[in-house]
VOGUNU-791341 format. One record per residue (C-alpha): chain; x, y, z. Coordinates in steps of 0.001 Angstrom, whole numbers. Example, Ala and Ser with C-alpha at 12.3 -4.5 7.8 and 13.67 -1.06 7.14 Angstrom:
% VOGUNU-791341
<node cadena="A" c1="12300" c2="-4500" c3="7800"/>
<node cadena="A" c1="13670" c2="-1060" c3="7140"/>
***
This chain:
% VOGUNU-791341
<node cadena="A" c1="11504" c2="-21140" c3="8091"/>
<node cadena="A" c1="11192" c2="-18897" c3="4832"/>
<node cadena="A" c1="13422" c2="-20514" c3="2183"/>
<node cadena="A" c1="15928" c2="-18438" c3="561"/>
<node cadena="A" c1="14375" c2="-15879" c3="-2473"/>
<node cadena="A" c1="16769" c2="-17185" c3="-5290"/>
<node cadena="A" c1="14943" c2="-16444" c3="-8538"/>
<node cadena="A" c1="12010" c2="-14331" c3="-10110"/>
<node cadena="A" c1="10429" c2="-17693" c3="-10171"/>
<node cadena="A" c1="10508" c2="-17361" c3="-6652"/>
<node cadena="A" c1="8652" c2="-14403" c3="-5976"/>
<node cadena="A" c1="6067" c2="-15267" c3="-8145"/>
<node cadena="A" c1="5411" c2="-18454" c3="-6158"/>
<node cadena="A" c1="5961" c2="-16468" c3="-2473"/>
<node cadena="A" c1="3205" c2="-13755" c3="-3912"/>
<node cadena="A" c1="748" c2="-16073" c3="-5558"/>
<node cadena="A" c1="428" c2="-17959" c3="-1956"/>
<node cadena="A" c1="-537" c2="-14890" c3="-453"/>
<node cadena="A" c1="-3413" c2="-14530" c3="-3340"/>
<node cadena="A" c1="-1296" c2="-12045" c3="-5124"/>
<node cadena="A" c1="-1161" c2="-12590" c3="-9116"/>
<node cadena="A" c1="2354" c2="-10767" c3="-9667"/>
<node cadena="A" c1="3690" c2="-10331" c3="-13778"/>
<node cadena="A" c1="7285" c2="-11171" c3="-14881"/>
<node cadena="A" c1="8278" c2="-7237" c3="-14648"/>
<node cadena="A" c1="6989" c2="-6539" c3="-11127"/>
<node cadena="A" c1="8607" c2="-9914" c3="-9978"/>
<node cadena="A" c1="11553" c2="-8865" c3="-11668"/>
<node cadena="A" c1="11936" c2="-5737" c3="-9847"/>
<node cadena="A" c1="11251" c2="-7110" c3="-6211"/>
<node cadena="A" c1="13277" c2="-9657" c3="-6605"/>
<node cadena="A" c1="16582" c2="-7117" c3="-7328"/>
<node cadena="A" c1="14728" c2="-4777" c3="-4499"/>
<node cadena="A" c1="15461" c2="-7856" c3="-2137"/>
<node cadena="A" c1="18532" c2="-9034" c3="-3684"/>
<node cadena="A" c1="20280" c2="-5575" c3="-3595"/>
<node cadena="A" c1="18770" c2="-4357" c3="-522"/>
<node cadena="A" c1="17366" c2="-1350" c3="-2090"/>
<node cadena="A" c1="14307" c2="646" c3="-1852"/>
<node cadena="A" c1="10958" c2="-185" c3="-4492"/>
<node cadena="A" c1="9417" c2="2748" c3="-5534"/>
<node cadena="A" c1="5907" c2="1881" c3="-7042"/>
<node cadena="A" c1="4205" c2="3969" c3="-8691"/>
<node cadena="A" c1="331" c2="4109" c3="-10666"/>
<node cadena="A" c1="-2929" c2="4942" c3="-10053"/>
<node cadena="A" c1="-5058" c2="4265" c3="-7030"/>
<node cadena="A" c1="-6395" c2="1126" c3="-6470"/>
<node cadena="A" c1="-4129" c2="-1231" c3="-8862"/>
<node cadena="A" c1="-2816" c2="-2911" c3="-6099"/>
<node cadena="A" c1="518" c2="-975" c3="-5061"/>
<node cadena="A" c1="-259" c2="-993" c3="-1035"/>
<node cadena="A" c1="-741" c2="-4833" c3="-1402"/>
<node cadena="A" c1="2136" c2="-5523" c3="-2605"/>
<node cadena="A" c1="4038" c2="-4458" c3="961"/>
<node cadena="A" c1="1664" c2="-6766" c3="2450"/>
<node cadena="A" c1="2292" c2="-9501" c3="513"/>
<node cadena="A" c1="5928" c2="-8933" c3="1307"/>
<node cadena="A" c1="5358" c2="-8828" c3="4502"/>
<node cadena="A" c1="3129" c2="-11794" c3="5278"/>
<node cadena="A" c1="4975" c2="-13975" c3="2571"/>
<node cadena="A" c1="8331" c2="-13306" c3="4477"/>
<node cadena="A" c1="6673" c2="-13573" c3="7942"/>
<node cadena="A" c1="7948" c2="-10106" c3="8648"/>
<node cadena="A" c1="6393" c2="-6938" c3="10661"/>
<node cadena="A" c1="4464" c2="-4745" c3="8279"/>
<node cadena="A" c1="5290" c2="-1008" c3="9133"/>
<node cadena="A" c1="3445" c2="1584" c3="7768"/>
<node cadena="A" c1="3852" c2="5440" c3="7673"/>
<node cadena="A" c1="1072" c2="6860" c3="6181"/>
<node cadena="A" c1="1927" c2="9927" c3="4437"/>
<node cadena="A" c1="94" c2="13074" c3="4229"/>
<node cadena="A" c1="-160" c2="16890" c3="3141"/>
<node cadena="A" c1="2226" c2="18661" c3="6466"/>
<node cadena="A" c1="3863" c2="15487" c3="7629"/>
<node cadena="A" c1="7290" c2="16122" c3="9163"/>
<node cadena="A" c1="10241" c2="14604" c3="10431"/>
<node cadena="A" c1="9010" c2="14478" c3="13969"/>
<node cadena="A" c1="5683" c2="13042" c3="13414"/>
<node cadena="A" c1="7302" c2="9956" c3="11283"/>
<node cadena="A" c1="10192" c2="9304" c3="13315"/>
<node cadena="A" c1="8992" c2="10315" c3="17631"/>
<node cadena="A" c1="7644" c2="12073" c3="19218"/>
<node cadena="A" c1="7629" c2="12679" c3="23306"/>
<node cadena="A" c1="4527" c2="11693" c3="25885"/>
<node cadena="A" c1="4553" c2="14859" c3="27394"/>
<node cadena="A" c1="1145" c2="13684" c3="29085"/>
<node cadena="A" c1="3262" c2="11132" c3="30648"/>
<node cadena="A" c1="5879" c2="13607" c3="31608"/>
<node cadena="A" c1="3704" c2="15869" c3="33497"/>
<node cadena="A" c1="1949" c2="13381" c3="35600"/>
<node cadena="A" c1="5834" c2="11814" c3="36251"/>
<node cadena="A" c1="6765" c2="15591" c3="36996"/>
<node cadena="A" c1="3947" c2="15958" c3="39283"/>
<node cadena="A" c1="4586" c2="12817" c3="41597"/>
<node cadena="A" c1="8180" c2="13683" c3="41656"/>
<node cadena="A" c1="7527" c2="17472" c3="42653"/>
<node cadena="A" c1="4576" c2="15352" c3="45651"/>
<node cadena="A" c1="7281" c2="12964" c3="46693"/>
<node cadena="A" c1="10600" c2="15469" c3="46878"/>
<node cadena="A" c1="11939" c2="14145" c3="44113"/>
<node cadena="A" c1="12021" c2="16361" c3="41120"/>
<node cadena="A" c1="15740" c2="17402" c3="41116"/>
<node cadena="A" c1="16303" c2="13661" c3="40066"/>
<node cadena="A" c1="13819" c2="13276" c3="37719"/>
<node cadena="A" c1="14784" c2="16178" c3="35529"/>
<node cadena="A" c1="17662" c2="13614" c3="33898"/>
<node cadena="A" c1="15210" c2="10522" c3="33102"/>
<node cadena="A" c1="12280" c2="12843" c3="31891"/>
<node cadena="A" c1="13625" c2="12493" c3="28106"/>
<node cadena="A" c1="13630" c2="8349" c3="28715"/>
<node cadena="A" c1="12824" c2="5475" c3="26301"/>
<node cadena="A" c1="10089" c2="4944" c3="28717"/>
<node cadena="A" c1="8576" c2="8398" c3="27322"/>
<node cadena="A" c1="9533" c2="8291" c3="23986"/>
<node cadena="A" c1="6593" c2="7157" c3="21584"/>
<node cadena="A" c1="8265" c2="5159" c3="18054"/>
<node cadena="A" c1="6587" c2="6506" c3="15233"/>
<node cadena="A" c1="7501" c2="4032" c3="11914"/>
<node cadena="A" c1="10808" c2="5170" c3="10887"/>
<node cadena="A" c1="12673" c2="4793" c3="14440"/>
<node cadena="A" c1="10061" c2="1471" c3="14442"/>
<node cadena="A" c1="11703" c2="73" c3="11377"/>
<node cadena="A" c1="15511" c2="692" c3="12665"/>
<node cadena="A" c1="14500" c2="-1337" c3="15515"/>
<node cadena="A" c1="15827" c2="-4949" c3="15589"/>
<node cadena="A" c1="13066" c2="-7666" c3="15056"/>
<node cadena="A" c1="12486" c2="-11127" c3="15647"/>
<node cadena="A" c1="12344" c2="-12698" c3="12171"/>
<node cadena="A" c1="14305" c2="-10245" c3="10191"/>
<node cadena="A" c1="13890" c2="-6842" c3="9506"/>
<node cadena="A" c1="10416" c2="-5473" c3="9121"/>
<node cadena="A" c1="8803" c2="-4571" c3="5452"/>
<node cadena="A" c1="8348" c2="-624" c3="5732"/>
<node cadena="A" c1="5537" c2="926" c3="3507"/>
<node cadena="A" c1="5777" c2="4350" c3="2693"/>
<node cadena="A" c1="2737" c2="4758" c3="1360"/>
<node cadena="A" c1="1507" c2="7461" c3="-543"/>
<node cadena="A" c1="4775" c2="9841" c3="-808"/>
<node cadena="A" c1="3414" c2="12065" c3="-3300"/>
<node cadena="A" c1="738" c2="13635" c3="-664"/>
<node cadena="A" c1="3974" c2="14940" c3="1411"/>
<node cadena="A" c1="6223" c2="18181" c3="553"/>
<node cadena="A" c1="9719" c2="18334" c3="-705"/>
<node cadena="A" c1="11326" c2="18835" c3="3012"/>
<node cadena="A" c1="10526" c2="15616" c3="4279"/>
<node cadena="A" c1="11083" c2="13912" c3="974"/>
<node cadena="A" c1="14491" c2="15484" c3="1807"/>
<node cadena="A" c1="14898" c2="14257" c3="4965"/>
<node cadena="A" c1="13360" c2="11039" c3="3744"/>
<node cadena="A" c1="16237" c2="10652" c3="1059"/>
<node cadena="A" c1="18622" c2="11200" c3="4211"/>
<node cadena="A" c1="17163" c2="8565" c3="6300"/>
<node cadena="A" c1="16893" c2="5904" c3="3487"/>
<node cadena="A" c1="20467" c2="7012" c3="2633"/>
<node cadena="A" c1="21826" c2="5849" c3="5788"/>
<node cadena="A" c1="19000" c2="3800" c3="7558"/>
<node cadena="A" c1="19390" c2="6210" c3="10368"/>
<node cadena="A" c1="17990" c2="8680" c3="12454"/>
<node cadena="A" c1="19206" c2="10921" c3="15351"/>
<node cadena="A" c1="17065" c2="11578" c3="18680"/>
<node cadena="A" c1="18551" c2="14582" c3="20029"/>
<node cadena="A" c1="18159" c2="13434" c3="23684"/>
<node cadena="A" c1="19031" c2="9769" c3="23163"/>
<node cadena="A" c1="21692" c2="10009" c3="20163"/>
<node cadena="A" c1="21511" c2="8267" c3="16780"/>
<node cadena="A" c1="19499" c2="4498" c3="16158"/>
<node cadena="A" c1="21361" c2="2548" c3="13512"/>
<node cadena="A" c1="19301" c2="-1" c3="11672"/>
<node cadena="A" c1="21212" c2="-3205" c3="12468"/>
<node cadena="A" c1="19335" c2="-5048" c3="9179"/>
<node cadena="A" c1="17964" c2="-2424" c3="6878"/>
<node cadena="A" c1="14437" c2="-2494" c3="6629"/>
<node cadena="A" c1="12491" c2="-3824" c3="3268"/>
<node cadena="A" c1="11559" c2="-424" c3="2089"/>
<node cadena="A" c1="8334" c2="310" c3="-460"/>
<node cadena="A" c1="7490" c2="3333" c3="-1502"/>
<node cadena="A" c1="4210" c2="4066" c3="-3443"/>
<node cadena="A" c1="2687" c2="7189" c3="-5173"/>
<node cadena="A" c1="-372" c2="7816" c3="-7204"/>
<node cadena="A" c1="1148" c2="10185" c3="-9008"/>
<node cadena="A" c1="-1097" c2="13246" c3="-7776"/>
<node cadena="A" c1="2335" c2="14988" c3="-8081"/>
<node cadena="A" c1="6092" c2="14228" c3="-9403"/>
<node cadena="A" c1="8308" c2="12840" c3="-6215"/>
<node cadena="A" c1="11698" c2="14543" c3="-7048"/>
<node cadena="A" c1="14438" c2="12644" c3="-9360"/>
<node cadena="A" c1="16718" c2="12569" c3="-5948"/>
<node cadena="A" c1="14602" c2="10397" c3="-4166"/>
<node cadena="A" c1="13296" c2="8040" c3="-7340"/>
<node cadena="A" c1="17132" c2="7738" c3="-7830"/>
<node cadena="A" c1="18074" c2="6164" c3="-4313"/>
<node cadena="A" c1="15508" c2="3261" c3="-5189"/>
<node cadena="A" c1="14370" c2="682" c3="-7904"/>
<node cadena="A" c1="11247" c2="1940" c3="-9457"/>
<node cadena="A" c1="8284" c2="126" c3="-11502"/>
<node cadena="A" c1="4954" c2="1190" c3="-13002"/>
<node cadena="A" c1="1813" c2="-538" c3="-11483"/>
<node cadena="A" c1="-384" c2="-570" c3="-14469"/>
<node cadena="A" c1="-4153" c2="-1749" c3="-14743"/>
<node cadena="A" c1="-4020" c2="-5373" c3="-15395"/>
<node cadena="A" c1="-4800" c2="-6877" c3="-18713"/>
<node cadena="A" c1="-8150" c2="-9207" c3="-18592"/>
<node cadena="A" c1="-6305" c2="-12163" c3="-18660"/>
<node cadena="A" c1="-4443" c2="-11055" c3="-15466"/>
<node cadena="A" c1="-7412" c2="-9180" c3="-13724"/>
<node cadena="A" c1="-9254" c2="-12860" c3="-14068"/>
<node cadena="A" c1="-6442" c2="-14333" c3="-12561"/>
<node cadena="A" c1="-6552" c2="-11258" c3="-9869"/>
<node cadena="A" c1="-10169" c2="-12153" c3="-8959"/>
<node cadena="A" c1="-10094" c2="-15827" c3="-9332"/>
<node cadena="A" c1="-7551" c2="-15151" c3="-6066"/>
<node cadena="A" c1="-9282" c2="-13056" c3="-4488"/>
<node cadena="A" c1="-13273" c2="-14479" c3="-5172"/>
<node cadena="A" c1="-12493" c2="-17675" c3="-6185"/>
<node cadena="A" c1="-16060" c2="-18557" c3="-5204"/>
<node cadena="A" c1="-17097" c2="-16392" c3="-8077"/>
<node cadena="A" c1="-18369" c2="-18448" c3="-11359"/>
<node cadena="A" c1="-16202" c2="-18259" c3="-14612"/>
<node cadena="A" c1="-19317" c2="-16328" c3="-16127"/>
<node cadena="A" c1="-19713" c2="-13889" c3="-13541"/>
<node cadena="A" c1="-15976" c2="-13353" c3="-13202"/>
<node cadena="A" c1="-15368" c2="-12490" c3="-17132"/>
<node cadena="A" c1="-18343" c2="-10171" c3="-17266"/>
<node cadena="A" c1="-17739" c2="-8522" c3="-14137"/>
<node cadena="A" c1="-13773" c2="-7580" c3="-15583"/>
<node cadena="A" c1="-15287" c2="-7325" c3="-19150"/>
<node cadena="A" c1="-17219" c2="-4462" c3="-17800"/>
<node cadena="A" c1="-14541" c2="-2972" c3="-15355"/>
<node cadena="A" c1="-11817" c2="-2995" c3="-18374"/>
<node cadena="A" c1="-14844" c2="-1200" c3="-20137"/>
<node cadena="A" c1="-15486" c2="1544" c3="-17771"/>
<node cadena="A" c1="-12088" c2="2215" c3="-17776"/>
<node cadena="A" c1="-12237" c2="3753" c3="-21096"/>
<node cadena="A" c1="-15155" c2="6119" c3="-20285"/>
<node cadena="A" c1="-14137" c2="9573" c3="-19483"/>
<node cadena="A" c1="-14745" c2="9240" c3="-15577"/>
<node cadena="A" c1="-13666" c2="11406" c3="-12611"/>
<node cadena="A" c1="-12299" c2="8080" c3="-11096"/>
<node cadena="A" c1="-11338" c2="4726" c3="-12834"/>
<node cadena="A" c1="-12234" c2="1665" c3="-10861"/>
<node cadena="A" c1="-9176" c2="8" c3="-9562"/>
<node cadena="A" c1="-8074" c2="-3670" c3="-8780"/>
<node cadena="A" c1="-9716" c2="-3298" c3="-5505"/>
<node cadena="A" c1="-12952" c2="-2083" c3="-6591"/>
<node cadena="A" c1="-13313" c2="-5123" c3="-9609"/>
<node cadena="A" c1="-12692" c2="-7654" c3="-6226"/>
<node cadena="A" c1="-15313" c2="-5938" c3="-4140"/>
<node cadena="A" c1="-17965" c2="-5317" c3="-6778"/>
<node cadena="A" c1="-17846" c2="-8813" c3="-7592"/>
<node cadena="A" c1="-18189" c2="-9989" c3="-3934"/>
<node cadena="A" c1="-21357" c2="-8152" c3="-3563"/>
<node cadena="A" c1="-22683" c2="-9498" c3="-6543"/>
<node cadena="A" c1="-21975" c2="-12817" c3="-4651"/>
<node cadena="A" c1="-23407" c2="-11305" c3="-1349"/>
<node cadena="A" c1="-26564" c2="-10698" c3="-3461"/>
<node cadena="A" c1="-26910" c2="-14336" c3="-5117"/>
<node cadena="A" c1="-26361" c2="-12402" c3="-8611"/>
<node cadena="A" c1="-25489" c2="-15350" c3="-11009"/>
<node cadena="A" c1="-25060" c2="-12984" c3="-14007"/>
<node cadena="A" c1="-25416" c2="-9257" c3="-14898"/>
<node cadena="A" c1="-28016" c2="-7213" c3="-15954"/>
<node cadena="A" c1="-28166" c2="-3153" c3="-16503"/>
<node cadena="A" c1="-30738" c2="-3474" c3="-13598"/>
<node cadena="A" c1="-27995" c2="-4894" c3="-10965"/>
<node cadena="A" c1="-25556" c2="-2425" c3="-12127"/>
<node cadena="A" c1="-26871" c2="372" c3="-11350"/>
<node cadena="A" c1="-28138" c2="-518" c3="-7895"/>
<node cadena="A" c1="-24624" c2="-1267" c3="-7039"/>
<node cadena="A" c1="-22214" c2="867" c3="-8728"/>
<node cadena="A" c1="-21551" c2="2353" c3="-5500"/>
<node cadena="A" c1="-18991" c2="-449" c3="-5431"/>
<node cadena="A" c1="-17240" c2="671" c3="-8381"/>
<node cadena="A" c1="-17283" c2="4039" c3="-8810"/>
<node cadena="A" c1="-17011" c2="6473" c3="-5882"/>
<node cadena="A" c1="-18097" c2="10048" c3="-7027"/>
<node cadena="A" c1="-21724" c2="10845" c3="-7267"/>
<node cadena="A" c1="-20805" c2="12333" c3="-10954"/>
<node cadena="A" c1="-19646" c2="9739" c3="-12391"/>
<node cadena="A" c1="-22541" c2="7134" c3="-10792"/>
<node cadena="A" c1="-25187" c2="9321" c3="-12217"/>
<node cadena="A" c1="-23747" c2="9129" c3="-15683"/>
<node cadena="A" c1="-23646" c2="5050" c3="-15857"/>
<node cadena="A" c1="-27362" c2="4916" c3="-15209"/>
<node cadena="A" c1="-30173" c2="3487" c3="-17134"/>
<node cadena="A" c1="-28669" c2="3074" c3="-20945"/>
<node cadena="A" c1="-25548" c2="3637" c3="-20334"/>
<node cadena="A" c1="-25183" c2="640" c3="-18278"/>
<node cadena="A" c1="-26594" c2="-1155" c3="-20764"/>
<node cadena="A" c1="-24131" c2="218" c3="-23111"/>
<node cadena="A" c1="-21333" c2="-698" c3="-21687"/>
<node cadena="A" c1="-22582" c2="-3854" c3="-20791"/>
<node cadena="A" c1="-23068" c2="-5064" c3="-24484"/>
<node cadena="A" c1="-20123" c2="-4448" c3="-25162"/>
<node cadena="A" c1="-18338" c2="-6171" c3="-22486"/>
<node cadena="A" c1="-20292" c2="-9065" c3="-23751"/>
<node cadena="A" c1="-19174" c2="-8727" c3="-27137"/>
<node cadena="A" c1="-16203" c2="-8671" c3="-26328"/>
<node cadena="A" c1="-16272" c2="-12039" c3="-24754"/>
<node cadena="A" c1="-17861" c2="-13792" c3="-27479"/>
<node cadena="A" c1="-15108" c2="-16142" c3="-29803"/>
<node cadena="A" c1="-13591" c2="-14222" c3="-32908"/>
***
């Protein structure tokens, strides 16, 4: 059974078994998310680790992870239900076969035909507590369902039109993320705690990948983030995030690579950077730009 959450301390400790390296402030703020009961609202760039967080959550508590996946045109009815009218029609069709259709009209509209989508799944009661609920991504939708959104998270409700309202008996853990590809209005960011997911320092992008590739040698490991927190600086189309420092240095695993060279850089910089653009500039010298400096950087003052 989950012991009780009764300090920052705490959090750190639930994260960092689930391989997540979590700072003082983010702690800080999840720990009054779950203490109040209120909605997180993360935001940052892509890639430093903001979806993960919800997981962590999740698997830390050993609740559901529910995720709505947001998108340019989502709406109300595609995040909350929706009806199987495939099912319908075939039930429609044996009932008109068997005689039956005058008393099937009444059960057409039926749990047994409704189809959850992830904010009538997260009102639902759970075993273990109530679920974690990711909305992930908010800043892709438009400002009518952030509206309805606000609503929902307001009252940890919704209303089926056939069936009548769900209540959430527990509210759900709610996260909210955004890479900031617009502004989410001040109505919403007001119903919830917020914090900033920054890149990490080095020190804390070590710890990051000493989690997540432990396997990875201490040399490896400070060059590959020596280089990442390098490319970072350059005037890129993308910056590599989190993720992409974790993967790049598992391939250089997958390939035996013991240390790096401008050579095995460039044939896998596919793993860091993920626009043709910015690959073709970090060829030849440039890689071995940035790559001396990295070093330098990692040699005593």
């Amino acid at each position: 059974m989950q012991r009780p959450i009764a300090s920052i301390d705490d959090v750190q400790q639930m994260l960092a078994a689930q391989s997540y390296v979590c700072g003082r402030p983010l702690a800080t703020v999840l720990f009054l998310a779950l203490r109040l009961g209120r909605p997180l609202f993360l935001e940052g760039e892509a890639g430093t680790g903001k979806t993960e967080i919800a997981k962590a959550i999740a698997a830390a508590l050993g609740r559901r992870l529910i995720r709505l996946q947001c998108y340019e045109g989502l709406d109300a009815a595609s995040a909350v239900y929706e009806w199987n009218f495939a099912a319908q029609m075939v039930a429609i069709r044996a009932a008109e076969a068997s005689g039956d259709a005058d008393r099937l009209r009444g059960d057409l509209f039926g749990p047994e035909f409704l189809i959850e989508r992830p904010l009538l799944q997260a009102m639902r009661p759970q075993d273990g507590g109530a679920p974690v609920l990711l909305i992930d991504e908010i800043d892709r939708t438009d400002e009518p369902f952030e509206a309805f959104l606000l609503e929902a998270l307001s009252d940890f409700q919704v209303t089926i039109p056939e069936l009548g309202t769900v209540r959430a008996p527990e509210p759900p853990i709610v996260i909210l993320t955004s890479n900031r590809t617009r502004e989410v209005h001040d109505a919403l960011k007001r119903r919830c705690l917020y914090h900033w997911v920054d890149y990490p320092d080095f020190a804390r992008e070590i710890e990051i990948l000493h989690a997540r590739a432990p396997e990875a040698s201490e040399v490896l490991s400070r060059e590959v983030v020596a280089f990442v927190q390098r490319l970072r600086g350059e005037d890129l189309f993308k910056k590599p995030g989190v993720a992409e420092t974790i993967d790049w240095a598992k391939c250089l695993l997958a390939l035996d690579v013991l240390t790096l060279s401008p050579e095995v850089i460039s044939d896998t910089l596919g793993a860091i950077l993920k626009y043709q653009d910015d690959i073709a500039r970090l060829q030849g010298m440039e890689a071995k730009r940035l790559l001396d400096e990295a070093r330098r950087s990692l040699e005593p003052v």
